[in-house]
C-alpha positions as a Python dict, from the first residue, in 0.01 Angstrom:
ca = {
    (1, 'X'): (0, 0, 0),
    (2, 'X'): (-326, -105, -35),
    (3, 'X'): (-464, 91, -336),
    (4, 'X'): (-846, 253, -337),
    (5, 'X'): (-1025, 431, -607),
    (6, 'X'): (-1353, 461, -612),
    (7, 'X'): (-1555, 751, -785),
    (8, 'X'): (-1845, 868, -716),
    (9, 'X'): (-2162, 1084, -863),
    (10, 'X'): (-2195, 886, -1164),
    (11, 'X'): (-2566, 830, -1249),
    (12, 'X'): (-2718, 553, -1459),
    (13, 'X'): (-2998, 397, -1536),
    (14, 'X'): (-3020, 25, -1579),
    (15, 'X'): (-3157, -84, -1978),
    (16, 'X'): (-3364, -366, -1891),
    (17, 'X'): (-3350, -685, -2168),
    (18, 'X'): (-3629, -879, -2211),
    (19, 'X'): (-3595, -1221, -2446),
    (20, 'X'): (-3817, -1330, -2706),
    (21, 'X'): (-3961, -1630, -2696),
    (22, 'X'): (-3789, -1871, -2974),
    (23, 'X'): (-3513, -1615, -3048),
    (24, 'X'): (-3142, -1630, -2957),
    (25, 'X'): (-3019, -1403, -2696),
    (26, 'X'): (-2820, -1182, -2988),
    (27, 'X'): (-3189, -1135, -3202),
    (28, 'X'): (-3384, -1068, -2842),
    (29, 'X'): (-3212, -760, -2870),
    (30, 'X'): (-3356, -619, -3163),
    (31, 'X'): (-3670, -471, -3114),
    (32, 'X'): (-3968, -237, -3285),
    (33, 'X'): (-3858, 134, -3378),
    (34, 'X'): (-3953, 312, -3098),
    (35, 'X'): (-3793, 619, -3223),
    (36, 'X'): (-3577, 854, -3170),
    (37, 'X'): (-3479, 879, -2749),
    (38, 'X'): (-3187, 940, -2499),
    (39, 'X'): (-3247, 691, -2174),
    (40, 'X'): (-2926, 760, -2004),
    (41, 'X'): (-2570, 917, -2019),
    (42, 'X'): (-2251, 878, -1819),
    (43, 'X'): (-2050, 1018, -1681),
    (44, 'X'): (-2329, 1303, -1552),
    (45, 'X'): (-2072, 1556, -1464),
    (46, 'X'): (-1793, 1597, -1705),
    (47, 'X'): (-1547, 1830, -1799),
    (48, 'X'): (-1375, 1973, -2165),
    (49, 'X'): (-1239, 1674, -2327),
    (50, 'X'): (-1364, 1353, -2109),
    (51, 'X'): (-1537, 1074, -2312),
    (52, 'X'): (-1864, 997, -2202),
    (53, 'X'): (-2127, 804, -2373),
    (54, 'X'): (-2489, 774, -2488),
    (55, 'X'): (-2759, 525, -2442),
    (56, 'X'): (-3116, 541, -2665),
    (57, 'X'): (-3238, 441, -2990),
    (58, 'X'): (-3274, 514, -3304),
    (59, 'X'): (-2959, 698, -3304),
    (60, 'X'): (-2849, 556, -3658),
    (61, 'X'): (-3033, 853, -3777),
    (62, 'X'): (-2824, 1098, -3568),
    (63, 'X'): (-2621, 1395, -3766),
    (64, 'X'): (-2555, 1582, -3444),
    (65, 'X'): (-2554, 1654, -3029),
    (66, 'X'): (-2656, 1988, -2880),
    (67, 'X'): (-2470, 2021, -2552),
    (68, 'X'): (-2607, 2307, -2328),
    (69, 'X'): (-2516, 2648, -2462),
    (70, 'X'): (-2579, 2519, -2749),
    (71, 'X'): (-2267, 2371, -2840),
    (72, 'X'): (-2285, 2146, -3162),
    (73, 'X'): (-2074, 1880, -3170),
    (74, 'X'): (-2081, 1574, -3558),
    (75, 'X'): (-1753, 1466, -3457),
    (76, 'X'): (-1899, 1125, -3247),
    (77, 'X'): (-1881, 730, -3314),
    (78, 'X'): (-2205, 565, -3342),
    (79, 'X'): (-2084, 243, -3191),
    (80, 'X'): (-2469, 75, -3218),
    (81, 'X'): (-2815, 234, -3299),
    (82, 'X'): (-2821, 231, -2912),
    (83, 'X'): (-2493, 371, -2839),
    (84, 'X'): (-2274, 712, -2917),
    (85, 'X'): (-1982, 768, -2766),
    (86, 'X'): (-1869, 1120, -2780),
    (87, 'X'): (-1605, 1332, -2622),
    (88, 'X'): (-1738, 1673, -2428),
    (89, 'X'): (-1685, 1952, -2582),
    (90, 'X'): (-1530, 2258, -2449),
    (91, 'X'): (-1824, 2582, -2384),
    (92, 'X'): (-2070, 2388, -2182),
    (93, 'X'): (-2309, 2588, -1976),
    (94, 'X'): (-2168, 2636, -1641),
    (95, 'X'): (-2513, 2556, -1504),
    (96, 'X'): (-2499, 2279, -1738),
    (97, 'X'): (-2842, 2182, -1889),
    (98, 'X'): (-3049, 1890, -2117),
    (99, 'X'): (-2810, 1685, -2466),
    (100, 'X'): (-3016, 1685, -2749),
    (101, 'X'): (-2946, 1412, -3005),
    (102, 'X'): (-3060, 1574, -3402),
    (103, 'X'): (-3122, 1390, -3715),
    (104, 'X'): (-3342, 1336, -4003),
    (105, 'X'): (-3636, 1323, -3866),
    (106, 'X'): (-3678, 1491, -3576),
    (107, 'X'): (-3502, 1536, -3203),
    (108, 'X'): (-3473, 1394, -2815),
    (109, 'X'): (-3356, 1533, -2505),
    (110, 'X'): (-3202, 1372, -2250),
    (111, 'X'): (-3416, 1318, -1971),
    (112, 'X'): (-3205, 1449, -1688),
    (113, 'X'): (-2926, 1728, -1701),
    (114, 'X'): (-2564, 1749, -1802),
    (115, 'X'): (-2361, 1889, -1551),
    (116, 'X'): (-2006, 2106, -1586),
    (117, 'X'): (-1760, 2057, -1313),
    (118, 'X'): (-1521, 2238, -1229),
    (119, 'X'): (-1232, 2156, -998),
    (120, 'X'): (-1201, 2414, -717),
    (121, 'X'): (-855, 2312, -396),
    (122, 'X'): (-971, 2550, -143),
    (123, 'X'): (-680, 2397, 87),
    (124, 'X'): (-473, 2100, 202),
    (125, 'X'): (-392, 1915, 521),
    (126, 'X'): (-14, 2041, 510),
    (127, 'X'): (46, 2359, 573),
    (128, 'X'): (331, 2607, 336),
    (129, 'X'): (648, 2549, 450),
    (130, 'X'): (593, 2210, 614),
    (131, 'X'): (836, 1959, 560),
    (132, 'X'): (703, 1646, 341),
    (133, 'X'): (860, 1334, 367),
    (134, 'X'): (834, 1058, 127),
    (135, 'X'): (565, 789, 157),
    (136, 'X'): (336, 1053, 343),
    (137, 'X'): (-13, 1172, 239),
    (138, 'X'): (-173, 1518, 196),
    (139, 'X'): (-514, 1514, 181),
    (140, 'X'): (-659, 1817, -74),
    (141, 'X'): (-1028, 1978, -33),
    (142, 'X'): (-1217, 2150, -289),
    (143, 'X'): (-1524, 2090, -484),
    (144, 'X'): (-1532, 1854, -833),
    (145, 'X'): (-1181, 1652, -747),
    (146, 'X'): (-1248, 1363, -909),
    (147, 'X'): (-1133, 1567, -1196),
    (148, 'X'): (-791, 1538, -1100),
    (149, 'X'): (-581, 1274, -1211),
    (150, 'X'): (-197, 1326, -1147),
    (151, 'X'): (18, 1475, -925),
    (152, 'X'): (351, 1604, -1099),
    (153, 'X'): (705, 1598, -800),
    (154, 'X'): (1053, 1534, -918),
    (155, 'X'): (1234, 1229, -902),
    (156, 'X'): (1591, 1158, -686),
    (157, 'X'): (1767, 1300, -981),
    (158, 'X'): (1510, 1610, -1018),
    (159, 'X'): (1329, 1511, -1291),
    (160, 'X'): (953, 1542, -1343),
    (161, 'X'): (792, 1242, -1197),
    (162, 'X'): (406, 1152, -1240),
    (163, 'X'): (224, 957, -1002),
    (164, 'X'): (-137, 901, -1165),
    (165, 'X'): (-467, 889, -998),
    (166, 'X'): (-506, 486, -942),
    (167, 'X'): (-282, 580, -622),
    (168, 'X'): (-478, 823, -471),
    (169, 'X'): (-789, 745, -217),
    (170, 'X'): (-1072, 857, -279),
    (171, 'X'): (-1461, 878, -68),
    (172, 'X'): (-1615, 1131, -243),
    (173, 'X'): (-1562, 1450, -481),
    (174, 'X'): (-1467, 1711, -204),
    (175, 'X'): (-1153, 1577, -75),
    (176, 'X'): (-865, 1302, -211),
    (177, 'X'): (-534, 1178, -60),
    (178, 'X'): (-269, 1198, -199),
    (179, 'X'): (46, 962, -120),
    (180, 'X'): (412, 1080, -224),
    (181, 'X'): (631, 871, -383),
    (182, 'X'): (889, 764, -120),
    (183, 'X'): (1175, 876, -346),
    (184, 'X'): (1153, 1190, -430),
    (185, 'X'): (1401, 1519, -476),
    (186, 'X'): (1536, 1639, -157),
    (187, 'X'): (1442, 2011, -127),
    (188, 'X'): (1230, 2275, -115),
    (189, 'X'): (1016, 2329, -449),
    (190, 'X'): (606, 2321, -595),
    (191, 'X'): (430, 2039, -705),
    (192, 'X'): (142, 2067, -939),
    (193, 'X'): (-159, 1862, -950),
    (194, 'X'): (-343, 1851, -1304),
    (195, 'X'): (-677, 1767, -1410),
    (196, 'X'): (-835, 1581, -1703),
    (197, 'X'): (-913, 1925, -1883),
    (198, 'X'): (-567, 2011, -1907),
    (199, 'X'): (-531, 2225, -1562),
    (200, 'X'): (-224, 2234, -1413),
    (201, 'X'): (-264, 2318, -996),
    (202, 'X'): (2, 2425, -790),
    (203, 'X'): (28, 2289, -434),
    (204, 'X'): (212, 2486, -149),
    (205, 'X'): (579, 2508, -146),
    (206, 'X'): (651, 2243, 74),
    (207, 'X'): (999, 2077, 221),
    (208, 'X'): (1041, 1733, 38),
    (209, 'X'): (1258, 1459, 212),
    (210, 'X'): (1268, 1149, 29),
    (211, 'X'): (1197, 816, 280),
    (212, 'X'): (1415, 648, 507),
    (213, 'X'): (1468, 263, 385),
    (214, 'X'): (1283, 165, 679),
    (215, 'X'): (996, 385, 715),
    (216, 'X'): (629, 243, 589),
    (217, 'X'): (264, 218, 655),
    (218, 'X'): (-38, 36, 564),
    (219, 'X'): (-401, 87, 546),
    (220, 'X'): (-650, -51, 821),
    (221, 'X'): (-1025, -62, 877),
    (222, 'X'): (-1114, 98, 1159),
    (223, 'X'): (-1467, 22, 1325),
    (224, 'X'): (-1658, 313, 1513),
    (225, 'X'): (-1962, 87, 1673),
    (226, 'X'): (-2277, 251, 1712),
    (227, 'X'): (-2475, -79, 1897),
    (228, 'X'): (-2353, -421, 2031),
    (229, 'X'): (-2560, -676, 2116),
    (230, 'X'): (-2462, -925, 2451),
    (231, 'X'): (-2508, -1236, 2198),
    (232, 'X'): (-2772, -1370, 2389),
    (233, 'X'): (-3063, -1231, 2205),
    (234, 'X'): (-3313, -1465, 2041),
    (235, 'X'): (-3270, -1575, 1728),
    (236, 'X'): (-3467, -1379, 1443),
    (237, 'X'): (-3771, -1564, 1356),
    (238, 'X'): (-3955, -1249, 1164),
    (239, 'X'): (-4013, -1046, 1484),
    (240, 'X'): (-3899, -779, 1588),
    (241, 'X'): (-3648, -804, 1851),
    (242, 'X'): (-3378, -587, 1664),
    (243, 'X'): (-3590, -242, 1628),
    (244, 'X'): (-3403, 67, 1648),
    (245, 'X'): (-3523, 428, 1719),
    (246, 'X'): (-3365, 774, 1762),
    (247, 'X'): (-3360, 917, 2100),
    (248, 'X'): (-3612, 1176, 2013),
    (249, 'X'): (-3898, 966, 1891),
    (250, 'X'): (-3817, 644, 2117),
    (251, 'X'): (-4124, 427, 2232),
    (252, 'X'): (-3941, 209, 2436),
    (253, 'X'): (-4037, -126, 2239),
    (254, 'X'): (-3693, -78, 2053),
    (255, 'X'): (-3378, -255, 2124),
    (256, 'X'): (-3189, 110, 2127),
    (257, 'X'): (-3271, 438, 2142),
    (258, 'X'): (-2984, 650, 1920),
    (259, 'X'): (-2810, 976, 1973),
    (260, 'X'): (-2973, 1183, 1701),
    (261, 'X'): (-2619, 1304, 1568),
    (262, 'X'): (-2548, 928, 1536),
    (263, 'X'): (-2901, 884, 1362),
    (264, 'X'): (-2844, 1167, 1123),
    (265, 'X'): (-2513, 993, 1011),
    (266, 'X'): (-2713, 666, 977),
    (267, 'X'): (-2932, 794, 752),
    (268, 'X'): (-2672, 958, 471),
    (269, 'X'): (-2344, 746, 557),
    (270, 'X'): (-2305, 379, 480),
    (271, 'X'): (-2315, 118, 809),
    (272, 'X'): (-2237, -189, 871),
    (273, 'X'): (-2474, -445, 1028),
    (274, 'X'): (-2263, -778, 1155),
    (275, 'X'): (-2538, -1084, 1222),
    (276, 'X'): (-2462, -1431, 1359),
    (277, 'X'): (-2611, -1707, 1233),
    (278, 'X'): (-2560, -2015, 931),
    (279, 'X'): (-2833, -1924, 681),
    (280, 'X'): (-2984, -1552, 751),
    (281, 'X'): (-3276, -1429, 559),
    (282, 'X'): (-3264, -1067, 628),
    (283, 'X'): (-3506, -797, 592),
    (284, 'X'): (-3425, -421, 614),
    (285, 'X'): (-3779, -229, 699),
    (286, 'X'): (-3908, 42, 911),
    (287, 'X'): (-4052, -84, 1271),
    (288, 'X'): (-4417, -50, 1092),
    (289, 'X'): (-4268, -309, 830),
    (290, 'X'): (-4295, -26, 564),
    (291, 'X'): (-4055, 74, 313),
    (292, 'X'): (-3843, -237, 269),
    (293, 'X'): (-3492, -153, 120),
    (294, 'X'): (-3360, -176, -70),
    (295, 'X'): (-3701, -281, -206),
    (296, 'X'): (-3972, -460, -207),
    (297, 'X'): (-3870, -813, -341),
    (298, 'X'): (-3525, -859, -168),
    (299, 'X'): (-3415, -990, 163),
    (300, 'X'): (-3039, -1055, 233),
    (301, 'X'): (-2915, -1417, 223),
    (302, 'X'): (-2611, -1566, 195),
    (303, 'X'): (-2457, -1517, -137),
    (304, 'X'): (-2613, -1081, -180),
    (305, 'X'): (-2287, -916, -301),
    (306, 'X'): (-2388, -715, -18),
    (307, 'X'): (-2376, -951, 231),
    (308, 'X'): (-2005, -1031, 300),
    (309, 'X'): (-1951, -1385, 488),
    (310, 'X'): (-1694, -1332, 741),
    (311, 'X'): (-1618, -1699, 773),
    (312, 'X'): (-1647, -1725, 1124),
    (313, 'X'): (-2029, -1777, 1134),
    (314, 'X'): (-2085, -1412, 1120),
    (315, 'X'): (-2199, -1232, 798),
    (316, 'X'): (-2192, -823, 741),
    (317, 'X'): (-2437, -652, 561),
    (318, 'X'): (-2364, -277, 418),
    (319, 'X'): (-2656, -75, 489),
    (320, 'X'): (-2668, 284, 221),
    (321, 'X'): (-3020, 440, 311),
    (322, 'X'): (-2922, 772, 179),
    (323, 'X'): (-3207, 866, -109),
    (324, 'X'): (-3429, 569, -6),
    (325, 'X'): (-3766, 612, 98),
    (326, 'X'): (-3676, 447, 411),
    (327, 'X'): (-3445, 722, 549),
    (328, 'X'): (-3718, 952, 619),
    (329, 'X'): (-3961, 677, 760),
    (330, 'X'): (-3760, 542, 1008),
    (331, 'X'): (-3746, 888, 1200),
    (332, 'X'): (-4147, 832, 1348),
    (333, 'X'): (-4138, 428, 1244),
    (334, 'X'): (-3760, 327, 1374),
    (335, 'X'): (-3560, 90, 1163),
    (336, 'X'): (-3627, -322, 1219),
    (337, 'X'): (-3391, -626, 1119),
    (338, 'X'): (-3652, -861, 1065),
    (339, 'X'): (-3655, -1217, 881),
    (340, 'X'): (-3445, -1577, 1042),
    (341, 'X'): (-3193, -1769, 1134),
    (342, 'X'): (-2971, -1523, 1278),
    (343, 'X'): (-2888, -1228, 1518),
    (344, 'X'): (-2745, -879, 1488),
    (345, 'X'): (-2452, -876, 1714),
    (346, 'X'): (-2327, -538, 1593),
    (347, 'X'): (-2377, -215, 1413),
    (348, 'X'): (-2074, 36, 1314),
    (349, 'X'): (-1983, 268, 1050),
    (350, 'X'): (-1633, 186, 887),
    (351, 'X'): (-1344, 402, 805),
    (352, 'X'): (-1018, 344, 607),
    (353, 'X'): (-719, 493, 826),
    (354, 'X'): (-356, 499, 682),
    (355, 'X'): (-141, 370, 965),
    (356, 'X'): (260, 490, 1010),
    (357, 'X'): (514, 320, 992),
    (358, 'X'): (560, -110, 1062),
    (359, 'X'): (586, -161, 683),
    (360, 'X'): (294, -211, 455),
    (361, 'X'): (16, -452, 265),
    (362, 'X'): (69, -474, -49),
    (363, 'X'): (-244, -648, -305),
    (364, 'X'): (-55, -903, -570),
    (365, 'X'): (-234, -1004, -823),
    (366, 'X'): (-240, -1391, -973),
    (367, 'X'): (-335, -1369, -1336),
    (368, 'X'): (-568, -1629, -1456),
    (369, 'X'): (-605, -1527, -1783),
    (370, 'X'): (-474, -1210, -2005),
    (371, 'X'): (-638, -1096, -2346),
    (372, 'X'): (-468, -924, -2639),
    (373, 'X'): (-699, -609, -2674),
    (374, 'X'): (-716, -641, -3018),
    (375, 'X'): (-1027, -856, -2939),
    (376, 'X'): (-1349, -729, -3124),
    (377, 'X'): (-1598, -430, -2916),
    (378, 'X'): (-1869, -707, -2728),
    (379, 'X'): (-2245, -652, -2905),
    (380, 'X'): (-2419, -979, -2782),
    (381, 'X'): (-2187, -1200, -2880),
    (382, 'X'): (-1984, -1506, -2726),
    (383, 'X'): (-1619, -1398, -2772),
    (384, 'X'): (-1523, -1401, -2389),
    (385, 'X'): (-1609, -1774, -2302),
    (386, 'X'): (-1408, -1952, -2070),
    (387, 'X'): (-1433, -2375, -1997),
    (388, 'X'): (-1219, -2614, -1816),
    (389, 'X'): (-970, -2831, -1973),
    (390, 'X'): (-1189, -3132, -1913),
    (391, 'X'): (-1504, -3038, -2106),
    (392, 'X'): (-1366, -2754, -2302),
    (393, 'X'): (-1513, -2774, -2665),
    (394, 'X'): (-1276, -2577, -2911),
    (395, 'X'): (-1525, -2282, -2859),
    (396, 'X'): (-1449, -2088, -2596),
    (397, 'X'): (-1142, -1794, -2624),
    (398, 'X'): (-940, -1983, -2314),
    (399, 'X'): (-953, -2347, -2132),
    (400, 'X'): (-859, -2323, -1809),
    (401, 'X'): (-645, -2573, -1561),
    (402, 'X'): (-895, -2809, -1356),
    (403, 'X'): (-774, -2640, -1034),
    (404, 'X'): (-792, -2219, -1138),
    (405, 'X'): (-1140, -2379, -1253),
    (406, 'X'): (-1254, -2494, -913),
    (407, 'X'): (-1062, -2151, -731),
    (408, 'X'): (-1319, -1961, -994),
    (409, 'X'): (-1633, -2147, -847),
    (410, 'X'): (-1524, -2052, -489),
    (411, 'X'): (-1310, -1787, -468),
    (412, 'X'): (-1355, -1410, -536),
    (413, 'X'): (-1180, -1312, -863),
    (414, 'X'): (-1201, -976, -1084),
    (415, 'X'): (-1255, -910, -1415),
    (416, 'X'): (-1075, -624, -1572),
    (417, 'X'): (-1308, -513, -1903),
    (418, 'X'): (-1220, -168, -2169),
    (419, 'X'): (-1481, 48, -2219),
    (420, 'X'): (-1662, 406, -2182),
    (421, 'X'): (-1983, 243, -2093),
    (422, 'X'): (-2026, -117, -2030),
    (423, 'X'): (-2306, -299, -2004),
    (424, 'X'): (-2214, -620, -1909),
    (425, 'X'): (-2402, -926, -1815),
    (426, 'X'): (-2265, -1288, -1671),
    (427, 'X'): (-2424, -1594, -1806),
    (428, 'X'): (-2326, -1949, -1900),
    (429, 'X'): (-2234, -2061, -2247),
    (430, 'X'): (-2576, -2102, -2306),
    (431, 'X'): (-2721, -1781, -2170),
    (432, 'X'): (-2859, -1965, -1835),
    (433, 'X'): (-2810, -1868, -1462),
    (434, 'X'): (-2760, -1489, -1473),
    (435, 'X'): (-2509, -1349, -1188),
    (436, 'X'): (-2608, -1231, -957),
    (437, 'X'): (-2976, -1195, -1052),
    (438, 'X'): (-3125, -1119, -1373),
    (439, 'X'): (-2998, -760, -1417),
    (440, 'X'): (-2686, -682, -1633),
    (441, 'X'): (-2378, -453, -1471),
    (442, 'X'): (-2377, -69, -1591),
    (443, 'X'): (-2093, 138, -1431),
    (444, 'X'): (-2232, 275, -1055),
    (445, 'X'): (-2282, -59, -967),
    (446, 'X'): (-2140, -168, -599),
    (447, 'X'): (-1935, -456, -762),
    (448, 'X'): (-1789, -268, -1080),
    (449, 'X'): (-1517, -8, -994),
    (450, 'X'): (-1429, 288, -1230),
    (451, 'X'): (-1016, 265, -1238),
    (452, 'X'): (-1034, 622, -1401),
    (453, 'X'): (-826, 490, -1733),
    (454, 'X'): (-1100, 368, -1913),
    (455, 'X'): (-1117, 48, -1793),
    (456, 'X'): (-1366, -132, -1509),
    (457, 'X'): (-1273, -423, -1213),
    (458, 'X'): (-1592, -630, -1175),
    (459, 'X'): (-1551, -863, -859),
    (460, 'X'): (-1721, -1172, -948),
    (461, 'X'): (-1848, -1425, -641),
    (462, 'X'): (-2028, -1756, -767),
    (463, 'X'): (-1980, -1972, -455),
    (464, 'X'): (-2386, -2048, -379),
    (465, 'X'): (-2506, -1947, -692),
    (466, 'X'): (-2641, -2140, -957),
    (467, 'X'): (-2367, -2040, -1232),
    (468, 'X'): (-2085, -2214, -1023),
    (469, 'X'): (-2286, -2557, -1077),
    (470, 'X'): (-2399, -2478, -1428),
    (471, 'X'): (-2031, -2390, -1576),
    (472, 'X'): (-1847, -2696, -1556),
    (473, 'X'): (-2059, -2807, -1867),
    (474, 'X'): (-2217, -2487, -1980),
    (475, 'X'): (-1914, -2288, -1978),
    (476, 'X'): (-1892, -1901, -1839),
    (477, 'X'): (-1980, -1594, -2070),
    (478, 'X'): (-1938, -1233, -1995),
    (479, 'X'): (-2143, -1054, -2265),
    (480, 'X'): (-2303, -770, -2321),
    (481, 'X'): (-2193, -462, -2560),
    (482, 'X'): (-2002, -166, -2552),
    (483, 'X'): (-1676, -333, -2388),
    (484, 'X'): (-1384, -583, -2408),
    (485, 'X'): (-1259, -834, -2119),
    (486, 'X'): (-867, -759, -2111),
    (487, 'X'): (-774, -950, -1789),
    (488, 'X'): (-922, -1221, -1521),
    (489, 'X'): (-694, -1288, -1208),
    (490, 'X'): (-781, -1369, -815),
    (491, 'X'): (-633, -1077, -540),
    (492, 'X'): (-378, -1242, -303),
}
């Protein structure tokens, strides 16, 4: 079964690292007392008991944290003057408030609010009574469920059996699916569902049957097009052939005028925008060329870890206008794919469906390299460097074989780091060629996915960038502070 987890509603700010001039990378980072200051947090909406950490400065000087209501908590770990990690404590404000970090001399707030959830299953997809059969999913609504992290069934034998929450599926924090073991007790009983602060939530009494030997299913894209093109259109050459309006404000100079439900969706769900063409430059703007997104300084091109290459001559773009600027424009201005070399053959949104039966995929992962994790907490420094056999210079924690080496320069692998709140950045052995631009990786980025245990997947793609040249001699570094790298291996 093809496994998804991905959380949402975490908010954070990127620290931007500037670097000296004459100074190694690890000194760059020390820089003039500017006090006293919370930038960010994460997670923003946490519960009794979840870690969560603390970005700023000055926080050597830091005897205690004020959570709203005015809960004190000294029991923290300073892990840098520009890091806390803390766990939340229990008598949070429901209608959670500002952290203030205390010490010697003086205070700071955090500059946006802490938030309390609270997980609320106002129903599921099965009704009481129902029989359940084993491999089958149950989908669960509420509010706050990404606070839930098992579901508790019993085993052949009726024993208590725990299926944890890197099985279930996940697209937001109102719903989750949930998919039984296929071997389970054979009767008619209540499973629970429990939460990371301890509660422990009873689900209908259902009819369990365990799975038939042959029974199975698999999960599948499925596309629900909004446009398609004929294929004949001229090729892009920064006009604007592919301008798209809703049907309310349409001017008739657009390609297609949109039903407004379907325009309301594109402006708060993620699309998908398929082009044709070798090299696209792409440009996402409103038909007034106003409001680029996802701003002003990038266009798409071939190697944007949101541009997917489809390897058929066709690339797909993932469009997420939701809080930009360029949502509200394009209701008078229309939306434009501008730039060259290339077409836009289609437009769709994408759902995950979980088809029945025909057996199922299953991911298997080929390990490339596995750490201890008793390696040291990262804070600048060069303990995860990885070479090739051939120019590998004693330094570096792992030489790889010449062919995993040349599979890492052209193939999509993941990193698997520890960590409340990474901050990791991708560099040679000698701190050249950032991936994929010059801005390091904080959790809520598109490529690094929250596994809910603590630890991160970062899916690294080199092939066309600079860094895939650059290692063979310089080596390849994954620095940064606040984390370990426990794993690197490619997804068969």
């Amino acid at each position: 079964m093809k496994k998804i987890f991905k959380y949402f509603g975490i908010l954070l700010g990127v620290a931007l690292l500037g670097t000296l001039s004459g100074c190694t990378p690890e000194e760059s980072m020390g820089s003039a007392d500017i006090g006293l200051g919370i930038k960010v947090f994460a997670p923003t909406k946490v519960v009794a008991g979840q870690p969560m950490t603390i970005n700023g400065s000055d926080f050597s000087k830091v005897s205690e944290i004020v959570f709203p209501n005015g809960v004190t908590v000294t029991d923290f770990e300073l892990v840098s003057n520009e890091m806390i990690r803390v766990n939340a404590p229990a008598g949070i404000a429901a209608d959670g408030g500002k952290i203030i970090v205390r010490g010697s001399e003086g205070e700071a707030e955090s500059p946006l609010p802490l938030t309390l959830g609270n997980t609320v299953v106002s129903g599921y997809s099965r009704q009481p009574g129902e029989t359940v059969t084993g491999g089958e999913q149950i989908t669960v609504y509420g509010t706050d469920l990404e606070f839930i992290n098992r579901l508790e069934i019993l085993d052949e034998e009726g024993n208590p059996l725990f299926v944890e929450d890197e099985d279930f599926y996940r697209k937001g924090t109102s719903s989750v699916v949930i998919t039984f073991p296929r071997k389970i007790f054979e009767g008619t009983y209540i499973a629970y569902l429990h939460t990371f602060d301890g509660k422990r939530i009873p689900l209908p009494e259902f009819s369990y049957v365990p799975a038939a030997d042959d029974e199975g299913g698999h999960w599948e894209i499925v596309e629900e097009i909004i446009w398609e093109g004929t294929g004949e259109e001229p090729v892009v050459n920064w006009s604007g052939t592919f301008r798209y309006a809703n049907e309310q404000n349409s001017t008739g100079e657009e390609i297609y005028a949109m039903p407004m439900d379907v325009w309301a969706r594109l402006k708060t769900e993620t699309f998908y925008v398929t082009v044709k063409g070798d090299n696209p430059q792409i440009r996402v703007v409103t038909g007034w060329w106003n409001n680029q997104w996802p701003d002003s300084s990038t266009d798409f091109m071939p190697g944007n870890e949101l541009l997917k290459d489809n390897g058929d001559g066709t690339f797909t773009l993932a469009v997420t206008l939701k809080g930009h600027p360029l949502a509200d424009a394009i209701d008078t201005e229309h939306l434009l794919f501008t730039g060259s070399g290339f077409i836009v053959t289609k437009i769709a949104f994408q759902k995950e469906e979980w088809i029945d039966g025909g057996g199922h995929m299953e991911i298997v992962k080929t390990p490339i390299w596995e750490g201890t994790g008793e390696e040291p907490d990262l804070n600048w420094g060069g303990t995860f460097r990885y070479a090739n056999e051939q120019n590998s210079t004693g330094e570096e924690i792992y030489a790889m074989p010449m062919d995993m080496w040349a599979r890492l320069k052209t193939e999509t692998f993941y990193v698997t780091i520890k960590g409340a709140n990474p901050q990791i950045r991708v560099v040679t052995g000698w701190w050249n060629n950032q991936w994929p631009d010059s801005n390091d990786i904080f959790p809520g980025n598109e490529l690094l996915t929250d596994n809910g245990d603590g630890t991160f997947t970062l899916a690294v793609t080199l092939a066309g960038h600079p860094l895939a040249d650059a290692m063979d001699t310089e080596h390849l570094l994954f620095t940064g502070s606040g984390y370990i790298v426990t794993k690197i291996y490619f997804l068969e």
